[in-house]
C-alpha positions as CSV (number, residue, x, y, z in Angstrom):
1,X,-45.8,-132.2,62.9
2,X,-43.5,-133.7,65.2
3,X,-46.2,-135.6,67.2
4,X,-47.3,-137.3,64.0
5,X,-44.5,-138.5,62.9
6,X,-43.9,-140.1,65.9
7,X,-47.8,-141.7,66.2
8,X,-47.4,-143.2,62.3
9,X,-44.2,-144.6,63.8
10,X,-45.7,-146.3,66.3
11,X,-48.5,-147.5,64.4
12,X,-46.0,-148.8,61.0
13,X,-44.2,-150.5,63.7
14,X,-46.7,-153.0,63.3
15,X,-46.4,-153.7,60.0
16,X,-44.1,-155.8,58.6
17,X,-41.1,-153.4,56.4
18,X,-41.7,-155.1,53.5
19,X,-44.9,-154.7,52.8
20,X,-43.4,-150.6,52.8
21,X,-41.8,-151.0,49.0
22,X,-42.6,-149.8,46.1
23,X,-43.1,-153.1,44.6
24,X,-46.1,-153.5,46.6
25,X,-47.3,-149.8,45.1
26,X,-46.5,-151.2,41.3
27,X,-48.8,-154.4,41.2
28,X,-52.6,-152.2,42.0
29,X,-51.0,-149.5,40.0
30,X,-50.2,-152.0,36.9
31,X,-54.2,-153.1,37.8
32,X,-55.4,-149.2,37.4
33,X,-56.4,-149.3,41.2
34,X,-56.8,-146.6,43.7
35,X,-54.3,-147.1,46.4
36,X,-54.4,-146.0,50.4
37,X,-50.6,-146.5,51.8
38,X,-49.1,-145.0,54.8
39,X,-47.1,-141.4,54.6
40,X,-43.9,-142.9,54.0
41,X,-41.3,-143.7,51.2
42,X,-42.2,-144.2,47.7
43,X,-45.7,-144.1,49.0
44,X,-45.2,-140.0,49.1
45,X,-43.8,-139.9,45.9
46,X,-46.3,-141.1,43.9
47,X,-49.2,-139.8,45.6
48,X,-47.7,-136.3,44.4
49,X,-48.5,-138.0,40.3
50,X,-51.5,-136.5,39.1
51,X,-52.3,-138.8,36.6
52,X,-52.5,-141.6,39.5
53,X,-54.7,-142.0,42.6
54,X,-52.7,-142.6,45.3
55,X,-53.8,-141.1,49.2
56,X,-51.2,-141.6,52.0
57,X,-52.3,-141.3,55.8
58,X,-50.3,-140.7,58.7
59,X,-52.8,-141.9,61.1
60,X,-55.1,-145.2,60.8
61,X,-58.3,-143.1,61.8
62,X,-57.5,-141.1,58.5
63,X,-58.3,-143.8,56.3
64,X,-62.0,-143.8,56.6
65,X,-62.5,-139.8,55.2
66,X,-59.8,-140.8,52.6
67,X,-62.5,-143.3,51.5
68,X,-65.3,-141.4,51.3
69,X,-63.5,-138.6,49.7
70,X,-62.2,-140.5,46.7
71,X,-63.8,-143.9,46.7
72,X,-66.2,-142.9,43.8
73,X,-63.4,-140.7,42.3
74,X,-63.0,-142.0,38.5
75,X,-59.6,-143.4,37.7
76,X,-58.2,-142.5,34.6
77,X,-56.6,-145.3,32.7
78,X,-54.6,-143.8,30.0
79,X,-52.6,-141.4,33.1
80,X,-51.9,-144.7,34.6
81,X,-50.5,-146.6,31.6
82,X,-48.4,-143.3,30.4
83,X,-47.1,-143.2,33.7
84,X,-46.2,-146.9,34.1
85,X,-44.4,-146.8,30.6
86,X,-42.6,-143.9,31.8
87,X,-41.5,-145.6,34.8
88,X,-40.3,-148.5,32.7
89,X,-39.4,-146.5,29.7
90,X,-36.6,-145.1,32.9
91,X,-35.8,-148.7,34.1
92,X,-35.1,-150.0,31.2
93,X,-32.8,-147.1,29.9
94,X,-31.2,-147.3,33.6
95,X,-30.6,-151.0,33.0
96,X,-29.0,-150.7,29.7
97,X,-25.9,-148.1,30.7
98,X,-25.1,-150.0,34.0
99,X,-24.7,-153.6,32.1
């Protein structure tokens, strides 16, 4: 496991942090796309949410099978709206006791 860590390392290096937030997850989520991020952060997180379709790789090579896999894989857009209200529905509420 230890090996792969360090090769996504290497190969994230490359890529600019920012584009590693969950902002950038939020905006093909709020579009009911299927999304393929690397095997880090928030990225984890959601691709362990049923209702959403979401495939994290650790290597670059891994992309292509993750493709063929799921790219014809129906996306279910009630799962993804309930789960983006949640997420706001927790924002909001978060928002209002720190204020």
């Amino acid at each position: 496991m230890k090996v792969v860590g360090e090769c996504i390392k290497q190969e994230l290096c490359k890529i600019p942090e920012t584009v590693l937030s969950s902002a950038l997850l939020m905006n093909p989520l709020s579009k009911d796309a299927k999304v393929i991020a690397p095997c880090v952060g928030s990225f984890i997180d959601y691709s362990k949410e049923d209702r959403l379709k979401v495939f994290t790789f650790n290597l670059f090579v891994e992309i292509e099978s993750i493709v063929k896999k799921y790219g014809l894989e129906e996306i279910d857009i009630r799962g993804y709206k309930l789960f983006l209200w949640k997420i706001r529905g927790q924002i909001l509420e978060y928002n209002s006791s720190t204020c």
